[in-house]
Structures are given as C-alpha cells and as structure tokens.
C-alpha positions in Angstrom: 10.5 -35.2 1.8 12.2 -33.2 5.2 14.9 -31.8 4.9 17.9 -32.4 7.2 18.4 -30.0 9.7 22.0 -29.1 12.1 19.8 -31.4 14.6 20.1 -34.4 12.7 24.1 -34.5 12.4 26.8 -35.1 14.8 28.8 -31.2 15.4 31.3 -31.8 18.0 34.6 -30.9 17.1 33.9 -30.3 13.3 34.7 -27.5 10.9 31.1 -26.1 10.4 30.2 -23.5 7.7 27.7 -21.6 8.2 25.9 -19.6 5.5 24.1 -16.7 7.3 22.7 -13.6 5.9 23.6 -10.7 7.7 22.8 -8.0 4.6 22.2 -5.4 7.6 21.6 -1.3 6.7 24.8 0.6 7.8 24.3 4.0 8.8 26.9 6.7 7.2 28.8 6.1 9.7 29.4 2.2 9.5 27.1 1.6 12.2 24.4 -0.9 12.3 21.1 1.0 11.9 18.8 -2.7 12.3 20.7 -5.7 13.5 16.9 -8.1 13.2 19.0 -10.4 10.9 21.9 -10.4 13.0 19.5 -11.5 15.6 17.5 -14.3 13.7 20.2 -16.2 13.3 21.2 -16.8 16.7 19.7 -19.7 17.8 21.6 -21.4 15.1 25.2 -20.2 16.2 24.2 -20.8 19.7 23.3 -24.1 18.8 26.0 -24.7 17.0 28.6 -23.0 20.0 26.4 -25.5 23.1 27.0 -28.3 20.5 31.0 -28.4 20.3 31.2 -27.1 16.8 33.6 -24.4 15.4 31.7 -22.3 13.9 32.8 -20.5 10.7 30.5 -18.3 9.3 30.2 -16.0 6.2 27.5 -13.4 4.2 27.5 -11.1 1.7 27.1 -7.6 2.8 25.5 -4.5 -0.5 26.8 -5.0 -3.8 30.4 -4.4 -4.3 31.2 -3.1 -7.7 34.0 -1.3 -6.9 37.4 -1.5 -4.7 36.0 1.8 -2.9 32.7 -0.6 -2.2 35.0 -2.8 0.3 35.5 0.1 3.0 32.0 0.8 3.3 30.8 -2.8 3.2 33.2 -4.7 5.4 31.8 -7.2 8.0 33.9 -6.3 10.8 31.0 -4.1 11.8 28.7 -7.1 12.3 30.9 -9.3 13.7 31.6 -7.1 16.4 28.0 -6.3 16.9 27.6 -10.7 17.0 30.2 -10.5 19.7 28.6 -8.1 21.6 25.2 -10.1 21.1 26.3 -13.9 22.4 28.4 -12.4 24.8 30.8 -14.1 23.2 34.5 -13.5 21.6 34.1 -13.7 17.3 37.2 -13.8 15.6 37.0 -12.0 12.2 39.4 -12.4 9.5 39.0 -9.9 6.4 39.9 -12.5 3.9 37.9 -14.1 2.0 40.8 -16.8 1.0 44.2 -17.0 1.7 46.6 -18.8 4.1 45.5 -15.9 7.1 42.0 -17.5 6.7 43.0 -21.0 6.4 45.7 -20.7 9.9 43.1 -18.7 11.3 40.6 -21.8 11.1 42.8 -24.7 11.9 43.1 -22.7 15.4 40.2 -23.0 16.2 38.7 -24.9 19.5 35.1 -26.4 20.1 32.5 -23.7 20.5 35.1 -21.0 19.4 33.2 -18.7 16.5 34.7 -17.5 13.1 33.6 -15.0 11.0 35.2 -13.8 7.3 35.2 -10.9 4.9 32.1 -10.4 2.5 31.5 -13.1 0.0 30.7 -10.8 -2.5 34.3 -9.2 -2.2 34.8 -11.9 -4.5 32.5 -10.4 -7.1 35.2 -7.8 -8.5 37.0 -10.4 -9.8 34.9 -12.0 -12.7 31.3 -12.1 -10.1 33.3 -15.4 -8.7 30.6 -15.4 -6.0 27.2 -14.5 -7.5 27.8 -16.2 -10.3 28.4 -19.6 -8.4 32.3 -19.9 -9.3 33.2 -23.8 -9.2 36.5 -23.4 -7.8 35.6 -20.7 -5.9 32.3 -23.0 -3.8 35.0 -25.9 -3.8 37.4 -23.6 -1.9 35.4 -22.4 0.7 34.0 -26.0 1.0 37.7 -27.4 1.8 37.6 -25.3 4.9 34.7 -26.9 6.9 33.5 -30.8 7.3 29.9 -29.5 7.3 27.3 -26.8 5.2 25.1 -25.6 7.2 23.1 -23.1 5.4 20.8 -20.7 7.3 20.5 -17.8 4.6 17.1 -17.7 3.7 17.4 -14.3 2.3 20.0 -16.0 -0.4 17.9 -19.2 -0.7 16.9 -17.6 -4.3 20.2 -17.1 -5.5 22.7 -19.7 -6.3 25.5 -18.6 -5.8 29.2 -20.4 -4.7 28.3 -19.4 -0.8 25.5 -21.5 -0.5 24.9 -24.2 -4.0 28.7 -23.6 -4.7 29.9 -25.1 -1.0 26.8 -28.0 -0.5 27.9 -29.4 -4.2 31.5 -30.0 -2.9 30.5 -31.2 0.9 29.0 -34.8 2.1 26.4 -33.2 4.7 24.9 -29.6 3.6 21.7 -29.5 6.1 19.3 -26.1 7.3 19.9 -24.3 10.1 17.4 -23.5 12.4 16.5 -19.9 10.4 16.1 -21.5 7.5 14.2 -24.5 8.9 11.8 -22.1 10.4 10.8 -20.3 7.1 10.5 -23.9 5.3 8.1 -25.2 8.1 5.9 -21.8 7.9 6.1 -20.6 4.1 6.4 -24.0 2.9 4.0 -25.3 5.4 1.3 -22.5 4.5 1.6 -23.7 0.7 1.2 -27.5 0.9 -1.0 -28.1 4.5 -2.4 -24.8 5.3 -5.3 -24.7 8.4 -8.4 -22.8 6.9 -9.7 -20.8 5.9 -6.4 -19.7 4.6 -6.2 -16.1 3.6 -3.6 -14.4 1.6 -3.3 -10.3 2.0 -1.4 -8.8 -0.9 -0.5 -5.2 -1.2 2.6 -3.2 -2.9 2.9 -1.1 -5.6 2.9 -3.4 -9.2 1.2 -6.0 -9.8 3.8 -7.4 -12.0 5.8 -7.5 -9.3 3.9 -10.2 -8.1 1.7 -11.7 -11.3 3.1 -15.8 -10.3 2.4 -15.0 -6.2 -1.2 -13.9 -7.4 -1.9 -17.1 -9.7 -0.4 -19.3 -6.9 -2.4 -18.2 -4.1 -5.5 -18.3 -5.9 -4.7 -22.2 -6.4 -4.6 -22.7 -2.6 -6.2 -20.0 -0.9 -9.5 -19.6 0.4 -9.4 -15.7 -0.2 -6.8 -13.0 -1.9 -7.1 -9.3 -0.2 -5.9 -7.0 -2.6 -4.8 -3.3 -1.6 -1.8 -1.2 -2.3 -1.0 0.7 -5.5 -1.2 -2.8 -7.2 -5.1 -2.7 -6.7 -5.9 -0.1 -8.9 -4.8 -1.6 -12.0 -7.6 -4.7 -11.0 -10.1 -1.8 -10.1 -8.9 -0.3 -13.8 -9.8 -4.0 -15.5 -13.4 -3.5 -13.9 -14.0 -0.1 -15.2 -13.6 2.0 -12.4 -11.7 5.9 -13.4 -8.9 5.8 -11.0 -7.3 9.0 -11.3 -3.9 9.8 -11.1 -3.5 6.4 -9.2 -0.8 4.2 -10.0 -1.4 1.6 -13.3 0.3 -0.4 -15.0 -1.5 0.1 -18.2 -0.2 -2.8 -19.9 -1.2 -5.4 -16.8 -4.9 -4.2 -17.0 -5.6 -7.4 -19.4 -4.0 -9.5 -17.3 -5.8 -8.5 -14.3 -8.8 -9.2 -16.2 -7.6 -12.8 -16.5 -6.8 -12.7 -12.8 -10.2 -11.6 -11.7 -12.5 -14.1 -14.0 -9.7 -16.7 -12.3 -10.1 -15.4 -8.7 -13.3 -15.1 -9.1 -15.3 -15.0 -5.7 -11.6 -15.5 -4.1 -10.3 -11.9 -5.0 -11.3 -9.3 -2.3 -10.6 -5.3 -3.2 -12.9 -3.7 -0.8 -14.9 -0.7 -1.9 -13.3 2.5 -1.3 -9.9 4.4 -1.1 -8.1 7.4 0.9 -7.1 9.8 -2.2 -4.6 12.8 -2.1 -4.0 15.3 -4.8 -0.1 14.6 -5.1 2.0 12.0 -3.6 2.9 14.6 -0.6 2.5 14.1 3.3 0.9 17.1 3.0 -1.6 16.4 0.8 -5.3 17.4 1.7 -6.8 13.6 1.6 -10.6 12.4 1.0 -11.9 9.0 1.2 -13.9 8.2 -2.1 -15.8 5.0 -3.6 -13.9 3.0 -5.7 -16.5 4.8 -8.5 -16.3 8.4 -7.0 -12.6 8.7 -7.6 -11.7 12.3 -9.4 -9.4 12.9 -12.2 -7.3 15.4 -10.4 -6.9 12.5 -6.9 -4.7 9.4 -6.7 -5.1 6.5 -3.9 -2.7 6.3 -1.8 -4.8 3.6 1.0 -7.0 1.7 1.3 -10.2 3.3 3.0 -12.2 2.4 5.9 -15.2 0.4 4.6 -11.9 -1.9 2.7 -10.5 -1.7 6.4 -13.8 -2.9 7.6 -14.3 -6.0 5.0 -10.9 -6.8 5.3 -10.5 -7.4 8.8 -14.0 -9.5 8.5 -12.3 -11.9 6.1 -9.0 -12.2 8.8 -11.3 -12.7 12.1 -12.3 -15.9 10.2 -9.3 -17.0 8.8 -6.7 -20.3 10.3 -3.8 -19.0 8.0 -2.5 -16.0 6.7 0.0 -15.1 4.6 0.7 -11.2 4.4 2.8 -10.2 1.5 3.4 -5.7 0.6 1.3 -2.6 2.9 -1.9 -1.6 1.5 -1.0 2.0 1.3 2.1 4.8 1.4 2.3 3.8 5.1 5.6 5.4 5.3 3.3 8.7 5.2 1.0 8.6 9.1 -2.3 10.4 6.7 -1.6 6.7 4.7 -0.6 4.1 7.1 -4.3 3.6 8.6 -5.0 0.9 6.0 -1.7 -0.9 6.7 -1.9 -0.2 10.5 -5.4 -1.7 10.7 -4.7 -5.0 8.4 -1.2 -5.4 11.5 -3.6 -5.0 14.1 -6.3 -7.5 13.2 -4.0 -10.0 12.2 -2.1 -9.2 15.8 -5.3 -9.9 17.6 -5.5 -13.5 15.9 -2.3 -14.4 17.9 -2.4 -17.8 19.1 -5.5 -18.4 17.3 -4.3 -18.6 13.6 -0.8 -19.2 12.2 0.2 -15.6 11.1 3.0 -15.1 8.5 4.6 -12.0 7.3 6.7 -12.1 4.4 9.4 -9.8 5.0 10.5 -6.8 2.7 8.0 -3.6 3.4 5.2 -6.1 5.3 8.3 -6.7 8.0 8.8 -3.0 8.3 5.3 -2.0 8.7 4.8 -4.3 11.4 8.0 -3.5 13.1 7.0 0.4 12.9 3.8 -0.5 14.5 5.7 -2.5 17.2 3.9 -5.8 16.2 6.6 -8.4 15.7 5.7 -10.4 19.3 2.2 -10.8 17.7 3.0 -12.8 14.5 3.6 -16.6 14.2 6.9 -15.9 11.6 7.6 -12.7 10.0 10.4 -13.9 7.0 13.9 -12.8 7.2 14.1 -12.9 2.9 11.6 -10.3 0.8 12.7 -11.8 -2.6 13.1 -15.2 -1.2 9.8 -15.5 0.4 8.1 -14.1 -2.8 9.5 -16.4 -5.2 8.7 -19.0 -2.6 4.9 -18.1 -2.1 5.4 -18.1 -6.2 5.7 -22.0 -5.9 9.6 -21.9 -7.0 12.0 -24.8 -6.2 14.4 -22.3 -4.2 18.2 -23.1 -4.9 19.2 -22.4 -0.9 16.8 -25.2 0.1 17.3 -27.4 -2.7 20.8 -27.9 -1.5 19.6 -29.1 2.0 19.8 -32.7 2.0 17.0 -34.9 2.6 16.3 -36.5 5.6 
C-alpha cells in the first residue's frame, strides 16, 4: 500500500508538526560544519510555508547525557542557519514543554515557522524521548492538528518524536524527505529495473550480515570490497595478511558465498600497505600474493576494472560503505573509481547512495549532482536495505 504524503491532506491554517532530522556536526565553536540535512528537508517546510500551514518543527541534536550536554547541543544554531536558508524569520523557543512553548504556538499565523529545543533534552529525565515516553508523544501531539514526519534518519527508532506523536494524532503522513527515500530504497527492493546491482564495502561484515542475505534475494550482482571483503577472501583460502577479519564471521561468509554463489563479485586483487598510515609505502598484490607483513587497505585496479564492467550494465544500483580507507588519497582510488562509474550512468540507471561514509565519499569527490538519491539516514537506510518494517514509516498512514 502508499503511504499518505503532506500532499494528500488539507494544511491551511493547521498546527502542523513536523519531525525533521537535523543531527548536523557542530564545529567547537557551535558552528555548523555540514548543513546537507538542514538542506534536505526544505522542500517540505517550504511546502508546508506556500501551503498555509504553521509549521512547528522539532529534532534531536547528539546524545545528551548530561546537563553540560545541553550548551553544546542546543538547536538555536540550526534554526538560525534555517532562517538564513528560506530567507525566512524562524522563531525558536528552547523548551521542549512548557507554557513558553505552548503561547509561543498559539501565536502563530499561516506560513509562520516554529522551531523547539532538542527532543532528546528530554532524555535526562528517565530517556522520556528515546524510549517512546506515552505521555511524553501525547504531549507534543496536543500541540499540532497534524504529524508530519520527514526524519528518515530516525525512521529506525521509535521513539515519542516520531511513533510517540502519530499514535496520539488522526493524520500522521511523510513528508516529502521521507517520501523520497521510500520511493527509491523501498522502490529498489520490491520493483527494481535490471540488472540491479548492489555495491557493498565498509569495514565488518557483521555490520551488514542481514543487508548481504537480502540483496542476494533480489539482486542481480553483490560487489564486495572494503575491509569486510577480506574475511570472504579468508573463507576461500586466500592468506590475507594483517588485513582486517573477523575471525569468527569466516563460517558465515562461507555460507554467504555457496548462497551468492555466481551473484557475489570480489574482484581479484588489492592495494596493500605495511601499517594503517598515510604514509605507508603501498603495493598492489593478487588476492593470492598477499604478504604476511601487508594489509589491504583498497581495492586494486583489475577489482576497479571488473567492478565498473558489472555497473556499465546495470538499471539499478544500490551503493552501501567505500571500498577502501578513502579518507587516506594513496586509498581512495578504489572508492573514487566505483563514484565515478556510477556518476557516468546518470540519467541512464537509477543510482542510490545510502548515506553514512558512501554519502561522504561522494560528497568529497563532488559527485552528489550525479546520483538519482543519496539517503539522508546511514542506519536507517541499512536496516531498510536489511528488509526491516521501519517504525518512522510504519507510522505513516496509508493512503
């Protein structure tokens, strides 16, 4: 079934809560240092601004443990940075409750925008928010006549910002953020155009043992690179080194292999160093020439060469952890390369990135124009390409 979107309901006038994620990196100095999920959601407070709606919206911002944790994690910050991106006055309140809060929003006109404190503010008294506090979600829910949620990045969680609020509300629907990721992750998963490839890459494969088996029930191939390969190229026999392993995920990638068989792609040779250093004097080896005393730390240029035959072919792709230290220039060929062809498939294949250190490998490469949808959520879109019912988007009512 679809899923309701902020198009489908009438805005004008109403109270509308919206659920954003704006968990942006602060520099030491408070500062924004990356304001991409600032931008992304936008189009839905613009949307909801053109459409008459007040909009009143809220996120969590770091982890806040402590009282000290509130001065460094306020979301004043970002709402002045909002301002500053609409063009637009945003009225922040730094409550998360109270009768400031609650005057504050019965103020407000059509199109006028709202922003309060950090949900997770809440958390130092008894994890009210991330532990999806019933009183707490039916507060917040008495403030608005509409949920819209548009926080992909939470759509894991359930927590009282997002399940707590759409359990206590008549209309909880997606806004267009969250739409988007459900039409191209979601889309990928049950209707994909093929051949549909899936690229793969990070450093444990337990990290992503249910992505893998899920995949391999819906792709048409499953490139492999990353530290996570060398525990597959382990199960086959190869020595790998000083390379990371997760010794006790060798069986399983046995089991992986005989199940992906003629679907699992690991290409055929590596860039090794001597030490995990930028330094480091680097040699490209066969997967079977690798010496005791070298580690992988990319994927080499025969993989490179394989791997961006398989992508020239392929409809869909889903992208998923870099395929070597990229952070490190002497490492970041492997990752570069696998950007770059799927870059040059723009407008011919539907191109997905799936946030986390994928999103920051193409943004480093200056890539992000090239790619169909690169997710806003690393955990979310990984326990979504995992085949998970995800709580955010279970809330969204159906259409």
């Amino acid at each position: 079934m679809a899923k309701k979107t902020l198009r489908d309901i009438d805005l004008k006038g109403k109270k509308v809560l919206v659920r954003v994620d704006f968990n942006v990196p602060l520099n030491d100095d408070g500062s924004i240092s990356d304001d991409t999920r600032i931008v992304a959601a936008l189009p839905t407070i613009k949307y909801v601004v053109e459409q008459g709606g007040k909009a009143i919206l809220f996120s969590h911002l770091g982890r806040i443990k402590t009282e000290a944790d509130k001065a460094t994690n306020s979301m004043r910050p970002v709402a002045q940075r909002l301002a500053e991106l609409l063009d637009k006055d945003v009225m922040f309140v730094d409550q998360t409750r109270g009768e400031r809060l609650e005057s504050a929003i019965s103020s407000l006109e059509p199109s006028d925008i709202l922003m309060f404190e950090n949900t997770r503010f809440e958390d130092l008294d008894g994890n009210k928010e991330s532990k999806n506090n019933p009183e707490l979600g039916k507060y917040w829910a008495s403030l608005g006549d509409v949920f819209v949620n548009d926080a992909f990045g939470t759509a894991h969680r359930a927590h009282a910002s997002n399940v707590g609020i759409s359990s206590n509300m008549k209309e909880s629907v997606a806004g267009l953020l969250l739409e988007k990721e459900i039409n191209f992750i979601g889309g990928a998963l049950e209707n994909p155009k093929r051949p549909f490839v899936a690229i793969l890459g990070g450093a444990k494969v337990s990290d992503k043992i249910e992505v893998i088996k899920n995949l391999l029930k819906v792709a048409d191939k499953v490139l492999i690179g990353g530290g996570m390969a060398f525990t597959f190229l382990k199960a086959q026999g190869f020595e790998i080194g000083k390379s990371l392993v997760e010794v006790d995920k060798v069986d399983l990638a046995k089991e992986l292999l005989v199940l992906g068989a003629g679907k699992i792609e690991l290409g055929s040779d590596v860039v090794t160093g001597k030490a995990f250093d930028a330094n480091t004097e680097t040699n490209v080896r066969d997967f079977e020439a690798i010496p005791a005393d070298e580690m992988g730390l990319d994927i080499g240029p025969k993989t490179v060469a394989r791997f961006k035959e398989i992508i020239k072919t392929a409809k869909t792709v889903v992208w998923n952890g870099p395929q070597g230290v990229f952070e490190m220039d002497k490492f970041a060929n492997g990752t570069k390369s696998v950007a770059e062809a799927l870059a040059a498939l723009d407008g011919q294949a539907i191109t997905i990135v799936g946030g986390g250190d994928s999103a920051a490998a193409v943004a480093k490469f200056g890539l992000e124009e090239k790619f169909s949808h690169i997710s806003t959520g690393g955990g979310a879109s990984l326990e979504y390409l995992e085949g998970k019912l995800l709580p955010g988007i279970e809330l969204v009512d159906e259409k």
